[in-house]
C-alpha positions in Angstrom: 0.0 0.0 0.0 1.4 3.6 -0.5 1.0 6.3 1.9 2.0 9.8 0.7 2.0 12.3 3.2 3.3 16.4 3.5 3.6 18.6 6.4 5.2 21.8 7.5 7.6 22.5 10.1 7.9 26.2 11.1 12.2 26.1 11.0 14.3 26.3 8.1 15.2 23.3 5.6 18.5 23.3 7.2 17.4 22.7 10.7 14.8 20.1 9.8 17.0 18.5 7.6 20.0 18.1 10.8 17.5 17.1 12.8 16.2 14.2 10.4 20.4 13.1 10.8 19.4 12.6 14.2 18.5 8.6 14.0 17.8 8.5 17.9 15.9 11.8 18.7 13.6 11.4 15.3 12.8 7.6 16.6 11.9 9.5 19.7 9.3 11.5 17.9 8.1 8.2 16.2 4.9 6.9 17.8 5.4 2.9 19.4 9.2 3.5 17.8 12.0 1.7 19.8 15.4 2.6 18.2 18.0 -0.2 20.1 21.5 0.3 18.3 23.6 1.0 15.6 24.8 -1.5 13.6 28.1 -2.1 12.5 27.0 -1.9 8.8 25.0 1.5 9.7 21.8 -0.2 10.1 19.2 0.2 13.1 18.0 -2.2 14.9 15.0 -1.4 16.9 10.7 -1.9 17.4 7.6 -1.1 16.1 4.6 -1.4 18.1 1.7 -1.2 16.4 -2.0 -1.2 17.5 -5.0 -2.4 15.5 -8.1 -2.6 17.3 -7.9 -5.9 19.4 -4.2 -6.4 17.4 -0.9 -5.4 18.8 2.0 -6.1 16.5 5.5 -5.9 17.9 7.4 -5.6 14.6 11.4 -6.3 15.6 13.6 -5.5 12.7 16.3 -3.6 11.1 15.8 -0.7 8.8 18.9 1.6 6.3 19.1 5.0 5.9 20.4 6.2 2.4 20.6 9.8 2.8 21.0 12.8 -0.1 22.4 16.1 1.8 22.7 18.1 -1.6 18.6 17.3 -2.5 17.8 17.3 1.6 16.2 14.1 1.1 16.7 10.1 2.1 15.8 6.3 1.7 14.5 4.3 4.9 14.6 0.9 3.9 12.8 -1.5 6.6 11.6 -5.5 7.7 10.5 -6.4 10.6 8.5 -9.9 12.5 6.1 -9.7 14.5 7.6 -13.0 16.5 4.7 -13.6 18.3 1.4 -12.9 16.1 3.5 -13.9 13.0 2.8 -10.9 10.7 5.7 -9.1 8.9 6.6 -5.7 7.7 8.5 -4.2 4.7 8.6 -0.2 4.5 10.0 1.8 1.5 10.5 5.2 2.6 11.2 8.4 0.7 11.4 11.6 1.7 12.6 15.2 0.9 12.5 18.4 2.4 12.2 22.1 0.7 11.7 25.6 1.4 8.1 27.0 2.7 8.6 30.3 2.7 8.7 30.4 6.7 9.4 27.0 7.5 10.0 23.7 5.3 7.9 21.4 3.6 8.2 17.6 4.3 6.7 15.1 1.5 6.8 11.1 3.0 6.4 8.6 0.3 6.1 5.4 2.0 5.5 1.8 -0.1 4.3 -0.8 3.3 3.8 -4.3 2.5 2.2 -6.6 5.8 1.3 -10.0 5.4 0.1 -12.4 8.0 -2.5 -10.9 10.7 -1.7 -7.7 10.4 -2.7 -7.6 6.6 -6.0 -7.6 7.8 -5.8 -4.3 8.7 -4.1 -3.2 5.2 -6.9 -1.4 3.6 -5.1 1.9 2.4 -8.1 4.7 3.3 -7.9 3.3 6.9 -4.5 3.7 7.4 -4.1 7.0 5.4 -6.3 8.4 8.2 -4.4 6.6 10.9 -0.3 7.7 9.4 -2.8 11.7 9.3 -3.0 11.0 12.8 0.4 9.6 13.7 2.2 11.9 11.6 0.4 15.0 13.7 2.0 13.7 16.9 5.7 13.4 15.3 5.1 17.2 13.7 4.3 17.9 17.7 7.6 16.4 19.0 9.3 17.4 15.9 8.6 21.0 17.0 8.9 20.9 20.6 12.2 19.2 20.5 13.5 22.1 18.0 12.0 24.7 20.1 13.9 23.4 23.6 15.8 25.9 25.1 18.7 23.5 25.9 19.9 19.7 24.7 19.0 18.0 27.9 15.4 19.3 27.6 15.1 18.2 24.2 16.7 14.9 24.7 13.4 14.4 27.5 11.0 15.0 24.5 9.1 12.3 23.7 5.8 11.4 22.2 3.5 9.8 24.1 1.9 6.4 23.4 -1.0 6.0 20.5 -3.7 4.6 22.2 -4.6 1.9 19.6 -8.6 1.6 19.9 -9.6 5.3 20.1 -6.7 5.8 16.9 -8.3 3.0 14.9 -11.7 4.3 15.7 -10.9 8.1 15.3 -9.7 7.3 12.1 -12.4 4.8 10.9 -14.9 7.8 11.5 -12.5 10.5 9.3 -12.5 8.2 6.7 -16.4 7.5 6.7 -16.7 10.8 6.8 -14.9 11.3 3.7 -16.1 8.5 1.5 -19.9 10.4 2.0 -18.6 13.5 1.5 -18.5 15.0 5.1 -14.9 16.9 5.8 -11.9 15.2 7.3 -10.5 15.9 11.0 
């Protein structure tokens, strides 16, 4: 399924785009991330928790970074298993970051294949609404960890925990509400 995504930050390309460097702090800023080490090889090794409804896949796995300082954008490769409900996770990332005027502009391209239990959850409006979601909580850290007065304050920024049935539900009614024409939250 492909999720494409854009969002403004109110800082300039050049602080977004050293803060996207910043493997541990933007994993911080990740909802259910758990970023464990870096590899030898310059991979990541680290969790995704994820939260369907009644489902709760703990995705372990590695994922690369490919980045492009001259174009301010990158390539997050990922897989992961889900070891005890036996789904698994690829994620093709792009991204790129651009002037705004007064801030930046951040497209996400994503390409996410599940299979297993966690397919079932795969239909693409559904989790458009629910990445809307998720993405406004990592624009919130994002932003409050760039706007910390001091390292050790931002370091303490985190984002808090997606509760899984009020996301999935929150987001079942935006997307309702588009398909019959209402407006989107």
């Amino acid at each position: 399924m492909k999720i494409e995504q854009s969002f403004v930050v109110a800082r300039p390309p050049d602080v977004v785009w050293d803060f996207f460097q910043n493997v541990p702090a933007v994993a911080q800023c990740l909802p259910g991330a758990k970023l464990q080490d870096q590899d030898d090889d310059g991979s990541y090794s680290g969790s995704l928790s994820v939260k369907l409804g009644p489902m709760t896949a703990n995705f372990e796995g590695k994922a690369t970074i490919d980045p492009d300082a001259a174009a301010r954008s990158a390539r997050i490769e990922g897989r992961g298993v889900d070891k005890t409900g036996g789904s698994r996770g690829q994620v093709k990332v792009d991204y790129r970051i651009v002037d705004a005027g007064e801030g930046s502009e951040v497209t996400v391209d994503a390409d996410i294949t599940l299979s297993g239990p966690a397919a079932q959850f795969g239909r693409t409006g559904l989790i458009n609404e629910m990445s809307k979601r998720l993405i406004g909580d990592f624009v919130d850290c994002l932003e409050a960890k760039l706007g910390a007065s001091s390292s050790e304050e931002a370091e303490g920024i985190e984002v808090t925990d997606v509760k899984g049935v009020s996301l999935f539900f929150a987001s079942l009614w935006a997307w309702l509400k588009g398909l019959f024409g209402g407006t989107r939250d």
